[in-house]
C-alpha positions in Angstrom: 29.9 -34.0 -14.1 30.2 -37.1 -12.2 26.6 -37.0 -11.4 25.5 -36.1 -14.9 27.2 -39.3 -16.2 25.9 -41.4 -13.6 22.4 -39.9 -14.4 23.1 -40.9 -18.1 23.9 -44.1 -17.5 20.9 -45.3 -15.0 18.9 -43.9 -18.0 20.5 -46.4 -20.5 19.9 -49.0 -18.1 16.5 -48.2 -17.5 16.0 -48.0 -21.4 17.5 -51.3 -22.2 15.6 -53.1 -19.3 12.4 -51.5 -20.0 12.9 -52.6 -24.1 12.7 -56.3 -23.0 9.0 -55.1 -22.3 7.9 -53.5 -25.4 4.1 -53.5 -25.4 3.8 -53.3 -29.3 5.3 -51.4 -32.4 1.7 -49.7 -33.5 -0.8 -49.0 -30.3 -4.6 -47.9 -30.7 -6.6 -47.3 -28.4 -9.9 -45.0 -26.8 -10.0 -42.5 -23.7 -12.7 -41.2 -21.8 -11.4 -38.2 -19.8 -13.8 -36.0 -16.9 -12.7 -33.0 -14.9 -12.4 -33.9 -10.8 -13.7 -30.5 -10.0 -16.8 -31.1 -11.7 -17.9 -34.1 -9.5 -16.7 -32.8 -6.3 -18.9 -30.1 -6.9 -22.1 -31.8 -7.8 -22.3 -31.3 -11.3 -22.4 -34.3 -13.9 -19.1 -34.3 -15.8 -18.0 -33.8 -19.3 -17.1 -36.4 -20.5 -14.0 -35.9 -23.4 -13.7 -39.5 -25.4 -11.0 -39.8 -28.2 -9.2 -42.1 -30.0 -5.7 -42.0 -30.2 -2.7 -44.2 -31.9 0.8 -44.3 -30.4 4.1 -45.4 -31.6 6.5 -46.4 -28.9 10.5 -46.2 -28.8 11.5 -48.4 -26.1 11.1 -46.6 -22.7 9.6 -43.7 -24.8 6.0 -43.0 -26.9 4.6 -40.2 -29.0 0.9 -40.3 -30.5 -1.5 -38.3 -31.7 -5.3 -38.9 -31.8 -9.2 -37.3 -32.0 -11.5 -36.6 -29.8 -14.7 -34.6 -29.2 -15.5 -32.2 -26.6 -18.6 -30.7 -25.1 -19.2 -27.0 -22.5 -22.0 -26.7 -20.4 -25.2 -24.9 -21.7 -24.1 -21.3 -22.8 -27.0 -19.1 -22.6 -27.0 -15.4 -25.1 -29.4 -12.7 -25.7 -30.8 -11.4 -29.0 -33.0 -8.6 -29.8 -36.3 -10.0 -30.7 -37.4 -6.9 -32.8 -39.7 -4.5 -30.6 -39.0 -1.6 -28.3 -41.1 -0.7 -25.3 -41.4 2.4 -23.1 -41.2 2.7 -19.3 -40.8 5.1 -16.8 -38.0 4.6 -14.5 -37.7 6.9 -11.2 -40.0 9.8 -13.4 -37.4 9.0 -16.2 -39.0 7.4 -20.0 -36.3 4.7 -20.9 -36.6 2.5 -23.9 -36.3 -1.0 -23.2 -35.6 -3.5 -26.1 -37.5 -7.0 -25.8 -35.2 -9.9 -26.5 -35.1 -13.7 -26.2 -32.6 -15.8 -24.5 -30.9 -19.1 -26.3 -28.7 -21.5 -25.2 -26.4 -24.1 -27.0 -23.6 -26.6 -25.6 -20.3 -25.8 -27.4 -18.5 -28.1 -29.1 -14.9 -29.0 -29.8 -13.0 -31.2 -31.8 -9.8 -31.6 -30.2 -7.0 -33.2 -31.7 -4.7 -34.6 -28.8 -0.6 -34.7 -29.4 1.3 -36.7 -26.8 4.7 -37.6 -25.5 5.3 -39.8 -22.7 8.3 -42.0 -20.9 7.8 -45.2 -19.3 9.8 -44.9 -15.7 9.5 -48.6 -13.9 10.6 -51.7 -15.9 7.7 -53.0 -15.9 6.5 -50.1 -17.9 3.3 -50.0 -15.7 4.2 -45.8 -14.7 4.9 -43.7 -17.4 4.7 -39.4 -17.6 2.7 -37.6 -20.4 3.0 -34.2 -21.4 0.8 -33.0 -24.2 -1.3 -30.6 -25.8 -4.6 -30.3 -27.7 -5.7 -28.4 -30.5 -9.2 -28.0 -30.2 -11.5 -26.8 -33.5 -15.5 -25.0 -32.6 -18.0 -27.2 -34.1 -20.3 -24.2 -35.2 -22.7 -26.7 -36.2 -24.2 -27.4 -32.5 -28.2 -26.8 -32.3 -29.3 -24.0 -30.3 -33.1 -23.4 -28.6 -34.5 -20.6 -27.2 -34.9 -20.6 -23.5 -36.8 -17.4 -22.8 -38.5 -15.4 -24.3 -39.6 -11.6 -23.6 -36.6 -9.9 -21.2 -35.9 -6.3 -21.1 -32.7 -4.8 -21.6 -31.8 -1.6 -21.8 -29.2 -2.0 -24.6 -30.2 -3.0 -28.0 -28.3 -6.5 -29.0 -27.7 -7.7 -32.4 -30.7 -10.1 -33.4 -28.8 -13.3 -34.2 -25.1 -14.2 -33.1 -23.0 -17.3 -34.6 -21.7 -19.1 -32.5 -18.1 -18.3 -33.8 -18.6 -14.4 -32.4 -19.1 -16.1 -29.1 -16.5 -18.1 -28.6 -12.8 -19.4 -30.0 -12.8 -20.4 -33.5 -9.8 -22.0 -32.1 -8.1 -23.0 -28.5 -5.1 -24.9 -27.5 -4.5 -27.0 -24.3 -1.6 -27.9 -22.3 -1.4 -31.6 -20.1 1.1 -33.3 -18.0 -0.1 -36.3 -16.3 1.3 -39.2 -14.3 -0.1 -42.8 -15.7 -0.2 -46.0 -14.5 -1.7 -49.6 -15.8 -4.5 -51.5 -14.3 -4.2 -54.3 -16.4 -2.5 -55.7 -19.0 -1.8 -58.7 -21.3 0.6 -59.2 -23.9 -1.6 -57.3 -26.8 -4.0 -55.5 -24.7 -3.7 -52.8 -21.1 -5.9 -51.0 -19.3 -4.7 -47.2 -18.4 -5.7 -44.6 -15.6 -4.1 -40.6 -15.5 -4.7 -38.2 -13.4 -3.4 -34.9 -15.2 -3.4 -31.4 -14.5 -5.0 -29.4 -17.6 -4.3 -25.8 -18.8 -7.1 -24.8 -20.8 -7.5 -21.9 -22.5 -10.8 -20.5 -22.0 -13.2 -20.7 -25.0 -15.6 -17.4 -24.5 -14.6 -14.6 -26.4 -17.2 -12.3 -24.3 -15.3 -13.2 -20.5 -13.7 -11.5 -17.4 -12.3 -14.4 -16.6 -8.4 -15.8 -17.1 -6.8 -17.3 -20.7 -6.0 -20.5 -19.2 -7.8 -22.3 -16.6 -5.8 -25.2 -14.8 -8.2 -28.3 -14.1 -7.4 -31.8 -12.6 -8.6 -34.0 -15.1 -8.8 -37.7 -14.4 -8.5 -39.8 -17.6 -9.4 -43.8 -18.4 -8.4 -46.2 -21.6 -7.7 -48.7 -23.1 -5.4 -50.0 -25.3 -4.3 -52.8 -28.2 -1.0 -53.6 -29.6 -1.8 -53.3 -33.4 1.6 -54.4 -34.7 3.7 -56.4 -32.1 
């Protein structure tokens, strides 16, 4: 108990000291976010931008904001209408000719934050989120190839909605720190570790997918 009420009361202080450093009452600002893994590995990152609002409460912040996010190519098959007949080890199969397409899916992902400013200075603060993410089923597709055989006959056009999640939803918890910041304006950096759930409907793989995600923004005090 004793500890409990100490706890309590390191917390007030640290609320009431960390008031006297209020950045605004009404924040806006942009992020651009990229997963780590992606450019240890080689490839170029996704980049995630969004803009988000915040409303702090001394020591303590929630926001909510929108953003737009893109998948690497996804590449499908589709029957392209004609049958052909080969012999297999002395066996006739029938082999169906298709084309192969390929689109990048997109998201609109709707970001909902909380987060708690630990250092007076309120230059450290934790996040913990989550994102609603919406398929854009409007993305272009092209075809890639055309003329494969498979031995399966495919359906001979597929929205992009029977591919993958009409709708996903992502989990975040980051630390956050400022690079810079004036009295109406701050410059942010966050690493944070991401479950996302994985988009493709057609997949072996698991529902969520942790990824380090390393995330710059900026920021402006709106009402002060």
């Amino acid at each position: 108990m004793k500890k409990l009420i100490t706890l309590s009361l390191l917390l007030a202080c640290s609320y009431s000291v960390s008031a006297q450093y209020n950045f605004g009452k009404l924040i806006a600002g942009v992020e651009m976010g990229f997963d780590v893994r992606q450019l240890t590995t080689g490839i170029i990152p996704r980049f995630t931008p969004s803009f988000q609002m915040e409303v702090p409460f001394g020591s303590f912040a929630i926001g909510a904001g929108i953003g737009r996010e893109y998948y690497r190519a996804y590449e499908y098959y589709v029957y392209a209408g004609q049958t052909i007949q080969k012999e297999v080890d002395g066996v006739k199969v029938t082999l169906y000719k298709s084309n192969i397409r390929s689109f990048n899916p997109a998201y609109w992902t709707v970001p909902l934050k909380a987060e708690v400013r630990v250092h007076r200075c309120q230059c450290v603060y934790l996040q913990a989120g989550l994102s609603l993410d919406f398929l854009d089923v409007g993305t272009p597709d092209k075809l890639v190839f055309s003329g494969a055989e498979l031995p399966i006959q495919l359906l001979d056009s597929y929205k992009q909605d029977q591919l993958f999640k009409k709708q996903t939803t992502n989990f975040s918890f980051g630390i956050g720190f400022n690079l810079f910041r004036t009295e109406g304006f701050r410059l942010l950096a966050r690493p944070s570790i991401i479950w996302s759930e994985n988009p493709e409907i057609y997949t072996d793989a698991p529902k969520y997918i942790p990824t380090l995600r390393m995330n710059f923004g900026a920021q402006f005090a709106i009402l002060r």
